[in-house]
C-alpha angles and dihedrals in degrees: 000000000000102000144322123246130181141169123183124204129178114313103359135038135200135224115195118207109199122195138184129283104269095031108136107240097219102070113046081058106115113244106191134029120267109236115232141188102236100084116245106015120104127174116226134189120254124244116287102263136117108287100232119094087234098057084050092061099040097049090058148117112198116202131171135189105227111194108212091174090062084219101124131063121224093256092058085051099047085047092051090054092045103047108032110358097056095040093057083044087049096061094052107108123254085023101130099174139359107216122205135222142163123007126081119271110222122238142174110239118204107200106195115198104221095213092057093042090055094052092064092043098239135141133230092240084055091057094040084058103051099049088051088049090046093063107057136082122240127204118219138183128287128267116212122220140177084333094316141115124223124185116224117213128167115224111218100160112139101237098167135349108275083056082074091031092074099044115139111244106177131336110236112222086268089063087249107144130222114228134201097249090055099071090016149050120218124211137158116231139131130294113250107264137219096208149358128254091219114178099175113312132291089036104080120163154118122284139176143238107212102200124203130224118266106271102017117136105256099212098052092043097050085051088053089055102046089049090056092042089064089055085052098055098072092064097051105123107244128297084019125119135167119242119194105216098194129027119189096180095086090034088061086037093061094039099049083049094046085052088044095056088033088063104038089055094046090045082052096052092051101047089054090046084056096049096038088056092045098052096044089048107075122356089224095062091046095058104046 
């Protein structure tokens, strides 16, 4: 290790470790979360790719869904990448990280009003709590019966808004609950972004960057994803297709055949020069 550098911004924070030259770039790669003390927050390890920004643009492969129908909202379409289109790009081998852009990622958003808040004397930390603990499954114990054995779990999965709706805040001394949707209102609508996805107007959308792992043979690793790509495409809902923005593999193409007929002309002028030089030397040798 050479130094440590961090910087922190609103919401996240990064910790860069630097290494040596030479240094393989496998194995310093963290392989398990660090436990900490501030409850949750864990820190994780980032994908396995060359640290640099740059690296993270040239080892892409951009990819965007483009609607033609107009039938689907951004949000449908950022929804369709993150759920089903970035975990088949994530299986293909020598894939390190699939990085989102565009679209609206959908949310529920809980708006508390703060008098009737106050009127059950509850907090907003109460309330932050409740709707974490609301969306989880639990596992319980298992029931026998007629010789058999039955596990008991308890499914706690948000599926819609009124599923958060009727989330128990706090018991009164009567046993008469407080809900959710008596100091909130529930709605489903898309998280505040820092920046659009556009690809020529009117074909806004999200796309992908699918980034390789440091050392893969990009060829070979851009032909994969676009192979999986063309399984993909059958299970695009209706009027979406996937449009690839940038394709290297022409681009290496060109530029391996470019080196190839670099080399055999200069192979050629220097095989003339050579022979030029052995037959105006001596006559003799010329001559035999």
């Amino acid at each position: 290790m050479k130094t440590i550098r961090g910087f922190s911004d609103f919401g996240f924070s990064y910790v860069y470790v630097i290494f040596e030259d030479g240094t393989d770039i496998y194995w310093p790669q963290p392989r398990r979360r660090v436990p900490v003390e501030d409850p949750g927050r864990a820190p994780g390890g980032g994908p396995h790719r060359a640290g640099a920004r740059r690296h993270r643009r040239r080892l892409g492969l951009p990819v965007r869904l483009v609607d033609d129908s107009g039938k689907h909202t951004l949000a449908d379409l950022r929804t369709f990448q993150d759920w089903t289109l970035r975990y088949r790009l994530q299986s293909v081998p020598g894939v390190a990280e699939v990085a989102t852009f565009g679209g609206f990622q959908q949310q529920y958003q809980v708006t508390v009003d703060p008098n009737r808040l106050k009127a059950y004397g509850l907090g907003i930390m109460e309330v932050t709590e409740a709707v974490r603990r609301a969306n989880v499954e639990v596992g319980g114990r298992l029931v026998e019966m007629s010789g058999k054995e039955y596990m008991v779990r308890g499914r706690g999965y948000v599926r819609r808004a009124a599923d958060l709706e009727r989330t128990v805040l706090r018991v009164d001394p009567l046993g008469t609950p407080v809900l959710l949707r008596d100091v909130a209102e529930v709605a489903l609508g898309p998280e505040i972004r820092r920046g659009v996805g556009d690809l020529g107007r009117p074909r806004r959308g999200g796309g992908r960057i699918v980034v390789m792992r440091h050392g893969e043979k990009r060829p070979q690793r851009d032909r994969a994803g676009r192979e999986r790509l063309r399984e993909v495409e059958p299970s695009l809902p209706e009027g979406v297709r996937i449009v690839t923005t940038y394709d290297r593999s022409t681009s290496f193409q060109r530029a391996i055949d470019t080196l190839k007929h670099e080399l055999v002309l200069q192979m050629v002028i220097v095989s003339l020069v050579i022979l030029l030089f052995l037959c105006t030397s001596p006559p003799r040798s010329c001559r035999s």
